[in-house]
C-alpha positions in Angstrom: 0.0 0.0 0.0 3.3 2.7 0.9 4.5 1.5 -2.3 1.9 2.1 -4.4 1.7 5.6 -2.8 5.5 6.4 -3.5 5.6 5.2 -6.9 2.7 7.2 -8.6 2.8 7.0 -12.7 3.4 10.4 -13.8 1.4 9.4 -17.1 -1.5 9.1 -15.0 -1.5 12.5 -13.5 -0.2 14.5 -16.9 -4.1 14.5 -18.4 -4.8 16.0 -15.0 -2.2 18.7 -14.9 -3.3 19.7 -18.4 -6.3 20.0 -17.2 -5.8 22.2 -14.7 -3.2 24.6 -16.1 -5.5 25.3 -19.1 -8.1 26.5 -16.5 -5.5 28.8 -14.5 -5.3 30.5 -18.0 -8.4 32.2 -18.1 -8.5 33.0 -14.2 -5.6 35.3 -14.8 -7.2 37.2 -18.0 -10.4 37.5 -15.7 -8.1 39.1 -12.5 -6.0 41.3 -15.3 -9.8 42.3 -16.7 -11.4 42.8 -13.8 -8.5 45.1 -12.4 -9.0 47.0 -15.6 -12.5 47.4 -15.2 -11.6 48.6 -11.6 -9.6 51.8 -13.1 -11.5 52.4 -15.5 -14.9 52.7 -13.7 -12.7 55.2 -11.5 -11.2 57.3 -14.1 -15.3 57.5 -15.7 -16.2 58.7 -11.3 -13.8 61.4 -12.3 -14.3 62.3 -15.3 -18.6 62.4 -14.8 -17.5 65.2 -11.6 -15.3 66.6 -14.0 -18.2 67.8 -16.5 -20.8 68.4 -13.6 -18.0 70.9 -12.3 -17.4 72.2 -15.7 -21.2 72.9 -16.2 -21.1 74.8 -12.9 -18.3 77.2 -14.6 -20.6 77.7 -17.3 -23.8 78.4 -15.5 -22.1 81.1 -13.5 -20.0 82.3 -16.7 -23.6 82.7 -18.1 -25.2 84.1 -15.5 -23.1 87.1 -14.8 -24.0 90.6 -15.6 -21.2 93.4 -15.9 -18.8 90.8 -18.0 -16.4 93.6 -18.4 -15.4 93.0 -14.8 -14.2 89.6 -15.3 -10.8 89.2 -17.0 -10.6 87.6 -20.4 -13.9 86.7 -19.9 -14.4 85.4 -23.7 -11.3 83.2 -23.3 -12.4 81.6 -19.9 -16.2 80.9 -21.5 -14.1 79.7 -24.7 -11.7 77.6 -22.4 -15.0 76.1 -20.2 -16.9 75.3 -23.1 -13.5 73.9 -24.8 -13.0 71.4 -21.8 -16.6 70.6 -21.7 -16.4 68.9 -24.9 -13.5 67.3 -24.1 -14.2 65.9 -20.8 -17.6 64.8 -22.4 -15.8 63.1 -25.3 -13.3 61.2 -22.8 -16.9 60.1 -20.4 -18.1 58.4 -23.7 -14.8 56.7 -24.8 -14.3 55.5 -21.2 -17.9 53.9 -21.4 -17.3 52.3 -24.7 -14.0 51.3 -23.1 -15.6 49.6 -19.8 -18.2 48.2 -21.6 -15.5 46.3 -23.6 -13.5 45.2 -20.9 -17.0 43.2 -19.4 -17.7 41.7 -22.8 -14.1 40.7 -22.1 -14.7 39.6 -19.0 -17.8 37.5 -20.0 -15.9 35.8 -23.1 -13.1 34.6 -20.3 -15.2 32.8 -18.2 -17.3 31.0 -20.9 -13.7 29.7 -21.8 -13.0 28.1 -18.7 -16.3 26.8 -18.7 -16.0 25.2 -22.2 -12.6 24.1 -21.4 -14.5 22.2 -18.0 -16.9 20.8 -21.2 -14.0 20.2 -23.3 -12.4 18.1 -20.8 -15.3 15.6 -20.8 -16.2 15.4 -24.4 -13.5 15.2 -26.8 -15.4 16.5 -29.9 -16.1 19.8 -28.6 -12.2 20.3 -27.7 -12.2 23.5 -30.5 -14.7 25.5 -28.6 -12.6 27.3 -25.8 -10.3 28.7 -28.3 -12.3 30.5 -30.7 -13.6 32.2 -27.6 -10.9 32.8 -26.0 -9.4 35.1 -29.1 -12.5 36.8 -29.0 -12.0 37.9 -25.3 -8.8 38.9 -26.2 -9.5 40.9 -29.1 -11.8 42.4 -26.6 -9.3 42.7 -24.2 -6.8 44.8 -26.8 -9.9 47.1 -28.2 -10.4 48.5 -24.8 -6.8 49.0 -24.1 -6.6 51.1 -27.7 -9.3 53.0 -26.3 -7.7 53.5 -22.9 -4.8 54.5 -24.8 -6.9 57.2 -26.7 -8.9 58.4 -23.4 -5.5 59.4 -22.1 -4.5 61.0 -24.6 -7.2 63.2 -24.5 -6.8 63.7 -21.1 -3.4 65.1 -21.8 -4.1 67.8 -24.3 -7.6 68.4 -21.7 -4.6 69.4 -19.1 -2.7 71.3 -21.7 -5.8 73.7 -22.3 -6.8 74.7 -19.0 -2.9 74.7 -18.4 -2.8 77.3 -21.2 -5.5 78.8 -19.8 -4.5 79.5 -16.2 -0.9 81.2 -17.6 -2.4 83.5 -20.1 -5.0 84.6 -16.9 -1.6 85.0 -14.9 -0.1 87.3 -17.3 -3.2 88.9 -18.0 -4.0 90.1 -13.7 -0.3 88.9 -12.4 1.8 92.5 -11.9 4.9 92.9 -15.0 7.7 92.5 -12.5 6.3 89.2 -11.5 5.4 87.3 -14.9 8.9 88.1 -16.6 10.7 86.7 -13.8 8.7 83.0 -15.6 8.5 84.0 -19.1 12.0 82.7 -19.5 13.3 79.3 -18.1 16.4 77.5 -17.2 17.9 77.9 -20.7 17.1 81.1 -21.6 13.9 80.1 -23.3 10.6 81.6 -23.7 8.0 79.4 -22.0 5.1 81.3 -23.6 3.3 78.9 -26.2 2.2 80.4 -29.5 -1.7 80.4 -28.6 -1.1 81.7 -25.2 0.2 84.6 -26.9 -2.1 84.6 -29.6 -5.0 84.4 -26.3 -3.1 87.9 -25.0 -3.0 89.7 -28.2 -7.0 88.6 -28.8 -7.7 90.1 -25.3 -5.7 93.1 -26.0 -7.2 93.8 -29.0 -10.8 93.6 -28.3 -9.9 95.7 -25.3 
């Protein structure tokens, strides 16, 4: 009876093995999925407070009365309804993007359970693969648009960025701005539309 124990036949316990290390597969593409849907649900919490703050901006922007006491007030309602479309824009991508990453999700774990099917009828040993790809292809479609969400998020930071220094050489005291006009190397960190922004201002002034 010890015998038998100690000398096991490692053919016996390869079908086994297969077995289980072809249904470990897809429980690691469901965690790496699931931790996806995870950040993107959270970036989408942002972004949704994002817009509701931005629509705030542009109820008060509306709602003011002497706009001449307001600096650059055509470039901040330009700017807020600018980032507005933005934000919006990233909202819907990160949808489409979550919404992906489920279908994902659901494609991974009908592959483990095909593969449990698989395992007891030979002829349907084809099934798990085909769906696996597709989960996959799912899987790289959301990460594209991931990939263009942030993106988009950069050039949304960029804008208000722009923004923010144009209003700070626009109120901020001469003494003060040309002390950052210029950086380490001698270099004007004014962009061209920033400038462009000024000289707009000016001019309708």
């Amino acid at each position: 009876m010890a015998s038998d124990l100690v000398n096991l036949n490692p053919e016996a316990l390869s079908p086994t093995i297969e077995f289980l290390t072809a249904m470990v597969t897809p429980t690691l593409l469901i965690s790496a999925t699931g931790s996806l849907v995870l950040s993107t649900s959270t970036r989408l919490g942002r972004v949704v407070d994002r817009v509701r703050e931005l629509e705030g901006r542009l109820s008060e922007l509306i709602m003011v009365t002497d706009k001449d006491e307001i600096p650059l007030y055509e470039q901040r309602l330009d700017t807020v309804v600018n980032l507005l479309d933005k934000v919006t824009s990233r909202a819907r991508i990160l949808q489409r993007a979550m919404g992906t990453f489920y279908y994902g999700l659901g494609f991974f774990m009908l592959t483990s359970v095909t593969i449990a099917v698989a395992a007891f009828f030979n002829t349907y040993r084809w099934i798990p693969i085909p769906i696996g790809i597709i989960g996959i292809m799912c899987l790289f479609y959301g990460s594209l648009l991931m990939l263009l969400e942030t993106r988009m998020a950069t050039v949304t930071v960029n804008a208000e960025m722009d923004f923010t220094w144009a209003l700070a050489n626009k109120v901020a005291p001469e003494h003060i701005i040309h002390k950052y006009v210029y950086n380490a190397y001698g270099k004007r960190r004014l962009r061209r539309r920033v400038l462009e922004t000024l000289e707009d201002g000016e001019t309708k002034e």
